[in-house]
MARBAKOL-978698 format. One record per residue (C-alpha): chain; z, y, x. Coordinates in steps of 0.05 Angstrom, whole numbers. Each point is the difference from the previous one (the first is absolute). Layout:
// MARBAKOL-978698
 cadena      z      y      x
      A      Z      Y      X
...
//
This chain:
// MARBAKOL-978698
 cadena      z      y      x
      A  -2515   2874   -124
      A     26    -39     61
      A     48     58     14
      A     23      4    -77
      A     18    -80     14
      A     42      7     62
      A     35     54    -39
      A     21    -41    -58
      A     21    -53     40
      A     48     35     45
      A     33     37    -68
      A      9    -75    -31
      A     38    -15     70
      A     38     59      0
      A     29    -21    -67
      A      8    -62      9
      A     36     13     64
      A     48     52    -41
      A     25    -57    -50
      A      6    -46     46
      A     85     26     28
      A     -2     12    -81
      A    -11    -76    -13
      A     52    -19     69
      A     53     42    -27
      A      7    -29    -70
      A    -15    -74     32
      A     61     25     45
      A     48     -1    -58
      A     50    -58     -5
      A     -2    -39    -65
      A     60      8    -47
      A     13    -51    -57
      A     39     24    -59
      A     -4    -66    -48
      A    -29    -70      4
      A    -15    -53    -66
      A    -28    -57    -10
      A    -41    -20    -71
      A    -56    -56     -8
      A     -6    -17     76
      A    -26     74     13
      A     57     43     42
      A     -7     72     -9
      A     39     49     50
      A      8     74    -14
      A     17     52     60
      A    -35     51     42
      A    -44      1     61
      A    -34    -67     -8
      A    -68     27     17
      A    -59    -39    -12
      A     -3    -69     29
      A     76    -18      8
      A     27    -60     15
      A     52    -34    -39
      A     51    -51     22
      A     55    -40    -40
      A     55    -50     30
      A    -42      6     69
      A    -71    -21    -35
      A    -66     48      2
      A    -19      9    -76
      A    -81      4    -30
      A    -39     30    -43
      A     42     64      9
      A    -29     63    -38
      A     24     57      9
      A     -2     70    -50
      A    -41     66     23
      A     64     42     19
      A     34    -63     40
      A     55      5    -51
      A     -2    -77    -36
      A    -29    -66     23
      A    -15    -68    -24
      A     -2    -69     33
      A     -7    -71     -6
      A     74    -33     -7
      A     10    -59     42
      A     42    -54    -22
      A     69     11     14
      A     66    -35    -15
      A     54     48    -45
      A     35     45     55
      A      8     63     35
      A    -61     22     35
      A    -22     52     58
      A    -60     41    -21
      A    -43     36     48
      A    -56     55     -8
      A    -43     15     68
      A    -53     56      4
      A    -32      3     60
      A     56     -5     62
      A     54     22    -50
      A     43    -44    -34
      A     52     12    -57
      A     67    -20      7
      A     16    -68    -39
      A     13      0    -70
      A     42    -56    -25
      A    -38    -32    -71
      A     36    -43    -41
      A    -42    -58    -34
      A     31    -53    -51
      A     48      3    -63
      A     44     56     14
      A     75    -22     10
      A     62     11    -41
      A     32     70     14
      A     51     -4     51
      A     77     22     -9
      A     13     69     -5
      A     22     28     66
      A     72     32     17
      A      4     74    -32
      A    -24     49     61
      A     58     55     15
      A      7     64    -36
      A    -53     61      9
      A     31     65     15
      A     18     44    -66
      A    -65     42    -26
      A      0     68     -9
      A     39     25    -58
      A    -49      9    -69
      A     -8     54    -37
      A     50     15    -63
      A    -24    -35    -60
      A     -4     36    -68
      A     74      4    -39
      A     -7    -57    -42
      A     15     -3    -78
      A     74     14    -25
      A     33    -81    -17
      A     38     -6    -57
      A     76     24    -14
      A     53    -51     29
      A     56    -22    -38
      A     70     38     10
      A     37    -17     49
      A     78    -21     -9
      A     47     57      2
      A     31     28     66
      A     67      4     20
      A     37     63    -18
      A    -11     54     43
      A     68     35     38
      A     33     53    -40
      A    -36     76     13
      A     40     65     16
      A     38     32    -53
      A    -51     58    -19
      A     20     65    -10
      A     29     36    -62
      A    -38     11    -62
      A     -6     64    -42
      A     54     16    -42
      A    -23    -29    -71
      A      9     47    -56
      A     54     13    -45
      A     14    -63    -50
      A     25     12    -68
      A     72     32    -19
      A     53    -62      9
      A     78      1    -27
      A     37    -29     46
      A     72    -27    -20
      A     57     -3     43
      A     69    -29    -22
      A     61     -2     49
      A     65    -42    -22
      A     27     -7     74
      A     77    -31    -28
      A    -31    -58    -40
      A      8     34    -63
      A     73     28     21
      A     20     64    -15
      A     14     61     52
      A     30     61     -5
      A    -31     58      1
      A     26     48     58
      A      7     77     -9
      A    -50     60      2
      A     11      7     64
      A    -29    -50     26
      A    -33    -43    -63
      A    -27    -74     12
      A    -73    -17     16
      A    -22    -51    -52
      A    -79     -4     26
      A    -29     24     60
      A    -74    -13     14
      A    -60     26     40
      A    -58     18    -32
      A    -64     29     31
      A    -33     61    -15
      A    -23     15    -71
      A     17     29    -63
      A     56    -40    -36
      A     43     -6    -72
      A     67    -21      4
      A     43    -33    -55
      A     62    -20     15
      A     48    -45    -46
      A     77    -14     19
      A     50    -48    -38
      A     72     32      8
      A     64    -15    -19
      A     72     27      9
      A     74      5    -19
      A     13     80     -6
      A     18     31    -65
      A      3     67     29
      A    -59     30    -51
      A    -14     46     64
      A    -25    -56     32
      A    -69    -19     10
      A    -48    -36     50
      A    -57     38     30
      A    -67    -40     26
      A    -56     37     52
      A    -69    -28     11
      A    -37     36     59
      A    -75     -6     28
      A     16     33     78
      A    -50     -5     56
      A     33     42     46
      A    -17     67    -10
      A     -6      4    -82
      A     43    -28    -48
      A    -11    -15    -79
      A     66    -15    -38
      A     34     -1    -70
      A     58    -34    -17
      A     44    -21    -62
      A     73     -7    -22
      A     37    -52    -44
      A     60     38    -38
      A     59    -51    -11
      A     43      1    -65
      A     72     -4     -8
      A    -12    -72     -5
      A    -38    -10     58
      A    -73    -12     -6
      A    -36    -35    -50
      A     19    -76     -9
      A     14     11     80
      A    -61      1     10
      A    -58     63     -6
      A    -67     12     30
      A    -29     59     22
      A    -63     21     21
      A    -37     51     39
      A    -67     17     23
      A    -31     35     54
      A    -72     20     18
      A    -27     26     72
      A    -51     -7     54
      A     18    -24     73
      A    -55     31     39
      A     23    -52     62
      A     37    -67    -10
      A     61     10    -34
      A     60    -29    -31
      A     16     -7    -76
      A     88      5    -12
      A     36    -27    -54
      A     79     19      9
      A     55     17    -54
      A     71     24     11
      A     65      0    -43
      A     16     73    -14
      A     81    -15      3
      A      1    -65     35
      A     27    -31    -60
      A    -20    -63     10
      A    -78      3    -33
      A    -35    -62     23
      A    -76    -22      5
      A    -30    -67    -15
      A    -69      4      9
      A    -48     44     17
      A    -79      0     -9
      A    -53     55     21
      A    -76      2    -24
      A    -41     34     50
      A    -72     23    -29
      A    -52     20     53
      A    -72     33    -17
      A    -30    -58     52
      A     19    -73     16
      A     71    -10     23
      A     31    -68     25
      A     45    -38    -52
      A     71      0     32
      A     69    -40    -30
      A     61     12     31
//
């Protein structure tokens, strides 16, 4: 039994002498305080490390009735009576001490004047694109634009297909309406002269003429042609005078021609006087009808 005793008793030392650097270590700690306030004459401090009999200190005097929590977290104290002001607070457990907190007591002041704006922080990193946002509305129409420079002439089109048959008239009265003798077979005059393009054509040709032979032999011959170089279409016509000359001095006569110029051509109107007798013309006109559109021309 004795020997059971002294065994116990040196297993309770043993145990107690394990706790005991336990118990040092955590008394080793220095106190932190994290908030102070003040309510009913009881001041309550919150922080870490205030172990379990700590002492408490405010503007430089020792504070009672401190209680402290279970974990050392919060305490409690009796507040002395203090004037409104700043205040050092102090927390001591064992030889450690916290570093002063400063505790405000009284009506809390007016807020002061906003300080001068602190210098620009360096740009943050660039965000991420946001999502396309919704299409706004139409604007209105803008005013007009000035006019733009001229373009290049573009090319050429396609010939454009053949328009509908056209008589073209042309009339030639070179002398004002004066009369002109005719000259001889040989070489005849050229009344009308004009170019025409390629194409099928009908030719009527209609000549005033006048004279003062009375030789019944005599007579005035007219010759319409439709040349384009290489073929030539032509019929012609003759006036017979009478032995009193022609007709009231003055006869017409007519002749008509049809051909094809299978490249641009010319289309001839000339008369002569068969015995240079004098025959005269006074006017002479010439209907051209091409299958196609030809250009209206008055000479």
């Amino acid at each position: 039994m004795q020997r059971l005793a002294s065994t116990l008793g040196i297993l309770c030392l043993a145990i107690v002498m394990s706790a005991a650097p336990a118990f040092a270590q955590k008394n080793n700690a220095t106190p932190i305080v994290t908030s102070a306030s003040e309510s009913g004459g009881v001041l309550t401090v919150n922080g870490i490390n205030f172990g379990t009999a700590p002492g408490v200190t405010l503007g430089g005097a020792t504070l009672s009735n401190v209680v402290v929590n279970s974990i050392g977290t919060s305490l409690t104290a009796t507040m002395p009576s203090l004037a409104p002001g700043a205040y050092l607070l102090t927390v001591s457990s064992g030889n450690n001490k916290s570093l002063a907190f400063e505790m405000t007591l009284g009506v809390q002041g007016p807020i002061g004047a906003t300080g001068p704006m602190g210098p620009q922080g360096l740009p943050g990193a660039v965000g991420a694109t946001g999502a396309t946002g919704a299409t706004g509305p139409e604007g209105p129409q803008g005013p007009q634009g000035p006019q733009g420079p001229q373009g290049a002439q573009g090319e050429t089109g396609d010939t454009g297909p053949v328009g509908p048959s056209e008589v073209t008239h042309i009339r030639r009265n070179p002398h004002s309406g004066e009369d002109t003798n005719l000259t001889s077979f040989t070489t005849g005059t050229e009344l009308i002269s004009y170019a025409v393009p390629a194409g099928a054509y009908s030719i009527s040709a209609h000549v005033t003429i006048g004279g003062l032979a009375v030789n019944s032999e005599y007579y005035a011959d007219c010759t319409a042609t439709i040349s384009d170089g290489v073929t030539t279409s032509s019929d012609s016509a003759q006036l017979l005078a009478t032995n009193s000359g022609f007709t009231a001095g003055l006869s017409s006569l007519v002749v008509s021609v049809a051909g094809t110029a299978t490249a641009p051509g010319t289309v001839r109107l000339f008369c002569s006087d068969s015995l240079s007798q004098g025959s005269r013309w006074s006017s002479a006109r010439m209907t051209i009808l091409r299958v196609g559109a030809v250009t209206t021309v008055v000479q």
